[in-house]
Every structure is written in C-alpha cells, then in structure tokens.
N, C-alpha and C positions, 0 to 999 in steps of 0.2 A: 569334197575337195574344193577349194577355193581358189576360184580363178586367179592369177597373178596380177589380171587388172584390178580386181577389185580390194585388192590386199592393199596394207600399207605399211606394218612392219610385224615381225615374230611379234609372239607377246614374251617377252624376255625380263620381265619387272615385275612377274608376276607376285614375287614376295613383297615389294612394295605397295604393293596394290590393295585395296578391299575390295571387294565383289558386291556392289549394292543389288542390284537383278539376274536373276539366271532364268532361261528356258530352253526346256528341250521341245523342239517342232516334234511334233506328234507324227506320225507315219503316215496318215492322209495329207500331207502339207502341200500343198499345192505351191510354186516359187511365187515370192511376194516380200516387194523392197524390204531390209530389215528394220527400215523408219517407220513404216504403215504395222511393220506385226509388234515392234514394241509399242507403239499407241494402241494396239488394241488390248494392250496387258495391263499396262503402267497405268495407275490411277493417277489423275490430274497433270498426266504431261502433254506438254505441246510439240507439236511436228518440230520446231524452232528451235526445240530444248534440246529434243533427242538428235536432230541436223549438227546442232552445234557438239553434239559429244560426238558423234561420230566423227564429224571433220579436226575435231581433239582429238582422233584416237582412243577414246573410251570404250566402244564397241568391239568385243571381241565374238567373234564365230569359230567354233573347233582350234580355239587359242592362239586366232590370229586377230588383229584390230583390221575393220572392212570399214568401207566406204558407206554413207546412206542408201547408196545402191545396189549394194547386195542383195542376191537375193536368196533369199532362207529356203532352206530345202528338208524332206524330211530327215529328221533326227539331228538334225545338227542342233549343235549346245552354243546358246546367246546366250554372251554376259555382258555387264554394265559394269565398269572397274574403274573405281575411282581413285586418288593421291589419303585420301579422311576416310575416315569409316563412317559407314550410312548412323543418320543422325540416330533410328534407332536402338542404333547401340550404345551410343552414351548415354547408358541408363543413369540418372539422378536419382536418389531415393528424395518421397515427398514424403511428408506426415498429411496423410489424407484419411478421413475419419470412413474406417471400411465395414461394412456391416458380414462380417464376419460369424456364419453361426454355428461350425465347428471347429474346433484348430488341438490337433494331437501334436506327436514329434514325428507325424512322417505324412501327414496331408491338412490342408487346410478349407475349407470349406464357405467361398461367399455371395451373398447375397449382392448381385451387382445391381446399381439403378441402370436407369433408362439415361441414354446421354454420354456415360461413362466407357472410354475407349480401351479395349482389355491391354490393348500394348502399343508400345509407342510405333507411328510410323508418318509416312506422308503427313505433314501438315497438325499431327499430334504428337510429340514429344515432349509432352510432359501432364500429370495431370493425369495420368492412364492408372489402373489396375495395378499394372506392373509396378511403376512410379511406386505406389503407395505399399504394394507388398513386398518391395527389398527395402524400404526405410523398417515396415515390421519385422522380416526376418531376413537374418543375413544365411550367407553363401546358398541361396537356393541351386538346385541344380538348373542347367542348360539343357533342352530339348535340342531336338537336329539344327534347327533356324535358331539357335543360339538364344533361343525365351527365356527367360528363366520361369522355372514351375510348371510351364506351360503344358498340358495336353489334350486341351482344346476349349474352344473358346466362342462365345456368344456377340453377334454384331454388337454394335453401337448403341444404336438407338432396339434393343430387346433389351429387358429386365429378365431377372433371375437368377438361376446355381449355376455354379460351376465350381469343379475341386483344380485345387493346385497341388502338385507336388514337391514337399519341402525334404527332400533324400532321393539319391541316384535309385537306390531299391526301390522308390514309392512311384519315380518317374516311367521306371521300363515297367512296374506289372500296372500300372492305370494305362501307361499306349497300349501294352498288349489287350487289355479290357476294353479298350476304344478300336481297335485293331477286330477282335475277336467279335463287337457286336452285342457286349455282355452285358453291359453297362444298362440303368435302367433312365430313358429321360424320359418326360411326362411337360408339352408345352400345350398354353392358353391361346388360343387365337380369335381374334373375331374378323369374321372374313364378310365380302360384299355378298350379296344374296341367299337366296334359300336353297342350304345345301340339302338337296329331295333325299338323298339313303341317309340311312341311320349311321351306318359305318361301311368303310371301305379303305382300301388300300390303294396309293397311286406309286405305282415304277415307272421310271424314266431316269435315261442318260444326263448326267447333270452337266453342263460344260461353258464356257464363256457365252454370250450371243454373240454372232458373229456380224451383226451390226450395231449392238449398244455396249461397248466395253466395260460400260461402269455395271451391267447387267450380266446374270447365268438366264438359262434356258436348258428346256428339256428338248434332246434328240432323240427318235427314232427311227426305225429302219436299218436299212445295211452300214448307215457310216455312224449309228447311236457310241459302237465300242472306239470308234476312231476319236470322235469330235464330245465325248462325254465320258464319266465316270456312270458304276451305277449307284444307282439312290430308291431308296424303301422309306414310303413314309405312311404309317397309319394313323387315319379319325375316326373320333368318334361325335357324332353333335351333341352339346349339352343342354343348347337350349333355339329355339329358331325365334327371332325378334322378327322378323316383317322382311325387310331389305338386307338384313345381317344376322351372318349365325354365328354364334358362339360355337366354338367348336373344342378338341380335347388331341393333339399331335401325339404321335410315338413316333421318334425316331429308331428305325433302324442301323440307319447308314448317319453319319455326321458331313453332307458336303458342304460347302458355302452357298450361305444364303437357300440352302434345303427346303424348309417349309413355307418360305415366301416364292419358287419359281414352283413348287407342285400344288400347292396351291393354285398360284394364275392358272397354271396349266390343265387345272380342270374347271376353269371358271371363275374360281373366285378366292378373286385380291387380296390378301390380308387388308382393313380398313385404315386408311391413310397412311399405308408404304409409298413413301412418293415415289421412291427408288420405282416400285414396278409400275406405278400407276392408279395407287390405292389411295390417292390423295385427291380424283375426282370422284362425284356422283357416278357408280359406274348402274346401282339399281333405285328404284324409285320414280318418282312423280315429276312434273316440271313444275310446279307451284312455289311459288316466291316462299312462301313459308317454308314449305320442304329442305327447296337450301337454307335458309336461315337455322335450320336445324341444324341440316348437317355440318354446317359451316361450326357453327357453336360447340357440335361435337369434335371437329379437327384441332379448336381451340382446347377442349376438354383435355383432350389428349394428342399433343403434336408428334406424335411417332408412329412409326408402326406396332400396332394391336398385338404386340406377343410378347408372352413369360414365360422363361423356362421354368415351368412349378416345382418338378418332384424330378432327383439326382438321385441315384443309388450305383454303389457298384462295391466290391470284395476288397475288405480295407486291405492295403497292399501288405500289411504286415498280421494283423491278429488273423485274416483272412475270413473275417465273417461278415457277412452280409450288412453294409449300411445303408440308411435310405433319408433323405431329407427334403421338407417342403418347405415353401414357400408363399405366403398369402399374394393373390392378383395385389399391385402392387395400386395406390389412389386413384391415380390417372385413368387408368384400363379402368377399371370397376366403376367410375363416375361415368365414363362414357357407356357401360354397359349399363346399367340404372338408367339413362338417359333412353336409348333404344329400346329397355322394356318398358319405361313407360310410354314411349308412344308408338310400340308394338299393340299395349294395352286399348290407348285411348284411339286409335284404328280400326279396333276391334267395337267400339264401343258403341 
C-alpha cells in the first residue's frame, strides 16, 4: 500500500505510456528509497537521472507514480514509464556480415564474435545481433521482452553459438528446451590460477551483488532462495599452464553472467574479465618481466577468456538431435599459445 504522502498521481495514461523498466522487490526486501534500488538495477544510470524521472512522474509502484522517496517494500512492482518507447525497440534492420553456420525455416544458428552486442539496449542501439538478423530475416518472432528470435543469449564481450528462433513453433519448444535444462552448451575458459581437481561441479544462488550493481554474486545460506536464483555449473581442466588453467564449462542452468561469478567464486577469475576483476595479475610473480607478459597477453586478447564452443539441442520441428561447434576463436587461442609457452620455458 502506498502512503498518500508519497504518491503523486493514479497512473491513469497507462496506454500512453511505454514501460522501459520493471521490478518486482523480492520477498526479503528490506524498505529502501526507490532511487537507491533502481541504481542498483539500471545499468549506467545516475541518482540525478532516476531523481529527475521521479520528480516527472515516471516512477510508478503498484500503479501509482511515487516520489524518490519511496520506499520499496517487498513485492511491490517498480516500473519506469516513459511518453517514447525504450530506444531498444526501435529496432533498425543493419546489413552486418553475420557468421551464420546453420540456417533451416524454423532456427537459425550463429557464430557470434567477441565485441558484438546480442540486442540492442542502453547505450547499444545499433550494430547488435539483432540489428543484423531482422535485415536477414523478416517477421522473426517476439519472446516475452519483445526480442525478436531471441531465447537466450551470450554477453558482449564472450564469442560463440547461439540458436535464434525464426517461427512462433520454433520459439516456445527451444524456451521450453532452455526451461527444461535439455539443451547441450559446452564453453572454453581460461581462468587465473591452478585449478588443483580435475572436475567438479560448483552450486550457488546467483543474484545481483548487493554492493556492485554492474556485478552478480553467489548467495548462500538461509537468504541464497531469497536474494538469488539457482545455478549448476560443471568443469573440467583441459590443460593447466603455470598461473592459468584452461578449463571446459557445462552449463546447467543459463543465469547472467554464470560462468564468470562461479568461477570467482571458487577462486578463479576468468583471465581479463574486468567486469569481475580478471583484468589484474591476480596469480604469479612480481618481476617486471612477468607483467610485461601478462600485460602483452591482456593486449593479445582484451576481453574476457570465454567461448561458447559446442550448441546442441532437439530441432523444434524434425525433433532430432542437433549439435554444432565452434573453433576457439584467434584472440583466445593466441593468448592460450602465449601461456603454454612460458608454462613450458618455467618448466625449463
């Protein structure tokens, strides 16, 4: 229920409106201004942005426009409503040369680089995935958040597969397939240190951090169900270089940013994720040389160390089993050659 101080009018223009943000406060919500809990959601907004849309009226809670001083409670539903529709929905089609390396009439299959943003949003609208796969194929379907194709999707700065759905039929049995857990993905990592077991499985709650917003973290204990989702992720090492292992991911679960917070979270960083912190020396030696290395290797490869390699999952229509790989893409594989050779000449 919302205080009548804090209110400032019905939201009664709802059909005018577009909804760029929505949240529902989760059940452990503790009350907290609604200006401090959309900064900790909203990538790249400032206190000043979100102040000035509240004091617009753009903030609505339980379908009324609040004040910045609201305070969020649990369950309550925050949205962000604006006069335009959020930018990424004025989808453009680009002609952008897409490495595409299957395509039937009901999924499409491609090879994304490193760099390349799957859809358009904050501060990327245009130039995306998306961009370039409605100039290739028209009237793709719309998932829940109104994607087209879309049913799931690989950061930024990762290389590798991912299938798009070009038919309503091909959309609902690939969620259910990502839903169900069925689906086969296979990722490259090369992470900081030497990972001592051969293989092993890490569970943990997956869920915003609750002091770096641009960051997820793993929860546990009694509040893991409250303040996280769950997440299954298995390795295997492929190879162990000195300071960095090469390693072999299976995803169970698909949460944001997945194999880079279970990763930190048993120690080790995927290799130059700045996002977590993988963009400093976190193992090795202090000798000037040493960083000139690794320096060289950050150069080699300025992203974070992961490919999604190997896609499979139950064509939505023939229903038989398909599966597709991926070669480590220059970048990754120059830096990994770099590592075993002076894994080698350490040894030497």
């Amino acid at each position: 229920m919302i205080e009548e101080s804090d209110s400032i009018e019905p939201l009664d223009l709802q059909d005018e409106l577009h909804e760029h943000y929505r949240f529902v406060a989760d059940k452990g919500q503790q009350p907290l201004r609604v200006d401090k809990f959309l900064m900790n959601r909203i990538e790249h907004a400032t206190r000043n942005k979100i102040q000035k849309a509240a004091k617009e009226g753009h903030i609505y809670v339980n379908e009324q426009s609040v004040k910045s001083n609201y305070k969020v409670k649990a369950k309550d539903v925050i949205r962000v409503l604006f006069a335009h529709p959020p930018h990424e929905f004025l989808l453009v089609p680009q002609e952008i040369d897409l490495d595409i390396v299957y395509e039937d009439d009901s999924v499409v299959v491609v090879n994304k680089p490193a760099g390349m943003v799957v859809h358009p949003g904050h501060g990327n609208y245009k130039d995306t995935l998306i961009n370039g796969l409605i100039f290739h194929i028209e009237n793709l379907p719309e998932n829940q958040n109104n994607r087209p194709g879309l049913v799931h999707r690989i950061d930024k700065d990762t290389s590798g597969l991912l299938v798009v759905a070009k038919t309503e039929q091909a959309m609902t049995h690939l969620a259910q397939q990502f839903f169900e857990k069925t689906t086969q993905r296979e990722y490259i990592a090369l992470v900081w240190g030497n990972v001592e077991e051969d293989r092993g499985t890490i569970e943990g709650h997956i869920g915003r951090h609750p002091k770096n917003r641009l960051q997820n973290t793993v929860f546990e204990g009694d509040d893991a169900d409250i303040k996280g989702k769950p997440a299954v992720t298995h390795y295997q090492v492929i190879e162990r270089l000195g300071y960095v292992t090469l390693v072999r991911c299976i995803l169970e679960t698909g949460r944001t940013h997945q194999i880079r917070v279970h990763m930190k979270h048993i120690g080790h960083t995927l290799f130059n994720d700045e996002r977590y912190g993988g963009n400093e020396i976190l193992k090795g030696t202090h000798f000037t040389k040493y960083k000139q290395f690794v320096d060289n290797c950050f150069k080699i490869l300025p992203r974070q160390a992961l490919h999604a390699k190997t896609l499979g999952f139950i064509h939505p229509k023939t229903k038989e089993s398909i599966y597709f790989e991926s070669p480590i893409p220059q970048d990754m594989e120059a830096a990994i050659e770099k590592w075993r050779n002076y894994a080698k000449s350490s040894q030497a």
